[in-house]
C-alpha positions as CSV (number, residue, x, y, z in Angstrom):
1,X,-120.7,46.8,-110.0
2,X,-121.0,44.7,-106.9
3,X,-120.5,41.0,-107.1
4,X,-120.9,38.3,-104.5
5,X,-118.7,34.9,-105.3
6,X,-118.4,32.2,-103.2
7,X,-115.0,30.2,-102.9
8,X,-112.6,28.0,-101.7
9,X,-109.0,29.3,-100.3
10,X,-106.4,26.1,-100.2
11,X,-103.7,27.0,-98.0
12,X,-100.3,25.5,-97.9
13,X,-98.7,24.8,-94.9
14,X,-96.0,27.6,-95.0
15,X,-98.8,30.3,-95.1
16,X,-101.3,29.2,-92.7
17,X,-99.5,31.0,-89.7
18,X,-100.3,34.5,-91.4
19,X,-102.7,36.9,-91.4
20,X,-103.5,36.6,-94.9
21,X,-107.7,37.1,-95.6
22,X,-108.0,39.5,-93.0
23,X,-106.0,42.3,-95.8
24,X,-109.2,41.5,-98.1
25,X,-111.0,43.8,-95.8
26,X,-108.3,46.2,-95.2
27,X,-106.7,46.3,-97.9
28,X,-109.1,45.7,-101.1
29,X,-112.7,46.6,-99.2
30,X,-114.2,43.2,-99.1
31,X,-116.6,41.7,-97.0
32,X,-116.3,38.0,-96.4
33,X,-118.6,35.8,-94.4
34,X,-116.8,32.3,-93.8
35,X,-119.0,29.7,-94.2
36,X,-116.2,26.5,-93.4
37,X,-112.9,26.8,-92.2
38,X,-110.5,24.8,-91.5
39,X,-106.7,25.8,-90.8
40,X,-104.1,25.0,-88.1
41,X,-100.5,25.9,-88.2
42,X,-98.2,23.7,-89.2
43,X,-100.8,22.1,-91.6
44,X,-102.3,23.0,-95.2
45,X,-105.3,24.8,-94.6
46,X,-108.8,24.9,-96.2
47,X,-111.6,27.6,-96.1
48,X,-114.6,28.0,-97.8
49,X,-115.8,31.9,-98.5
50,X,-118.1,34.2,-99.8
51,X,-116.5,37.0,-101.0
52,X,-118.3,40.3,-101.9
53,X,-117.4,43.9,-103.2
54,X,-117.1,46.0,-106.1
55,X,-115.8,43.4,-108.9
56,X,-112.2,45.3,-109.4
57,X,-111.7,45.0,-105.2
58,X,-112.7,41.4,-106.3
59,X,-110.5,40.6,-108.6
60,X,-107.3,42.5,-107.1
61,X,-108.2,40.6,-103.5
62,X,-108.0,37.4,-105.9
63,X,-104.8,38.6,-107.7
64,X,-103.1,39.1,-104.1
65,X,-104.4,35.4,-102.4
66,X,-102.9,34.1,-105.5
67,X,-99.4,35.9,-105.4
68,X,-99.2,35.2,-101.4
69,X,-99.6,31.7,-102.6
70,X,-103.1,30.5,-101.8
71,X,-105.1,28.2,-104.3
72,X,-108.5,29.2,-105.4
73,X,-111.5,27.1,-106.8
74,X,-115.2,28.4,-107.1
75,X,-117.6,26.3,-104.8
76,X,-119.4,25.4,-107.7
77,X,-116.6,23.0,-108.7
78,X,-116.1,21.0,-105.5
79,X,-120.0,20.4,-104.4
80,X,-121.5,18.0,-107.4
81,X,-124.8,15.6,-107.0
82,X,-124.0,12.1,-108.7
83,X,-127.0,12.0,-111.2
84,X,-126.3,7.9,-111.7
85,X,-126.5,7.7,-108.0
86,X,-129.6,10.2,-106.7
87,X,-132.9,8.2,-106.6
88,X,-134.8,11.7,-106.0
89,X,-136.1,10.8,-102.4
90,X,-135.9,14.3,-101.1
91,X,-133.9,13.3,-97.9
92,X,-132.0,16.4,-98.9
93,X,-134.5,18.9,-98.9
94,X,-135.5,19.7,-95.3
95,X,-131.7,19.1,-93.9
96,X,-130.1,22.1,-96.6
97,X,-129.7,25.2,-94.7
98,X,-129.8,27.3,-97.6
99,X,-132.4,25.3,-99.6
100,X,-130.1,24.3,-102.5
101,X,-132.8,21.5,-103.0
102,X,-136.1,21.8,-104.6
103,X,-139.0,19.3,-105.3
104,X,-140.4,19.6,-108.8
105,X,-144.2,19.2,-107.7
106,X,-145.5,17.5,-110.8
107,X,-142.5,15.4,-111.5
108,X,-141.4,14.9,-108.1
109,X,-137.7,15.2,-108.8
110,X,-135.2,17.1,-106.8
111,X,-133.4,20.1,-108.1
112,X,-129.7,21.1,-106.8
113,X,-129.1,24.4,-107.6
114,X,-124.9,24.7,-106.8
115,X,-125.1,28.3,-106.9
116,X,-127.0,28.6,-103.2
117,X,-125.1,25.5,-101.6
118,X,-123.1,26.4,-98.4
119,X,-120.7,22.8,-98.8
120,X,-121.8,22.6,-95.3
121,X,-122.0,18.7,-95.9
122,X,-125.5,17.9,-94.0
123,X,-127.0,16.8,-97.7
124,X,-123.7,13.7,-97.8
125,X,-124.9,12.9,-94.5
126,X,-128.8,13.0,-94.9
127,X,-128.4,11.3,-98.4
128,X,-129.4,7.3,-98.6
129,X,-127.7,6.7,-101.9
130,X,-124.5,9.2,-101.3
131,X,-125.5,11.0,-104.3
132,X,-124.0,14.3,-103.2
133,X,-120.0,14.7,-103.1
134,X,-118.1,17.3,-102.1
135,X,-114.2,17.5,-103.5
136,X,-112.0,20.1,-101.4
């Protein structure tokens, strides 16, 4: 079975000189699509995937960023709206790329759905009340 995951890769600063996702392909047949990246030698390193493949390449690609000593997160975790904060203006909606925002019609209250969000940050930007928050 195929499964399609998106992720965040933390880095520490001993590892980001090598050539470390690029084995997901060769070595465990996984495709990856990088939708934010960013690492520099010498520095810890961040990079936000999607990962996708048959879910035991998945799961042995995981096993062997985790031995080589990278941290992983779903996306899930680190992209959160502040309920408290979000006044439902819909500044959100026509800046998300990959329309992780809808407008309920009737009630006229925005919907995230954190499954389709990128973390591309234009929502923290676009947002009056700061209601979204991403946490890398």
């Amino acid at each position: 079975m195929a499964v399609s995951k998106k992720i965040v890769l933390h880095f520490p600063q001993r590892i980001t000189d090598r050539p470390i996702v690029c084995r997901l392909i060769k070595d465990y047949d996984l495709e990856f699509n990088i939708l934010k990246a960013s690492v520099s030698p010498d520095k810890e390193g961040l990079m936000v995937l999607e990962l996708r493949g048959k879910q035991e390449n998945y799961d042995k690609g995981i096993m062997y960023l985790t031995r080589a000593g990278v941290k992983i997160q779903s996306l899930s975790q680190d992209v959160i709206r502040n309920e408290e904060r979000c006044t439902h203006c819909g500044a959100c909606i026509t800046i998300c790329p990959a329309n992780a925002f809808e407008l309920d019609p009737k009630t006229r209250r925005v919907t995230f759905h954190n499954d389709k969000c990128l973390a591309c940050g234009l929502c923290l930007k676009a947002c009056p009340p700061r209601a979204m928050e991403v946490h890398f």
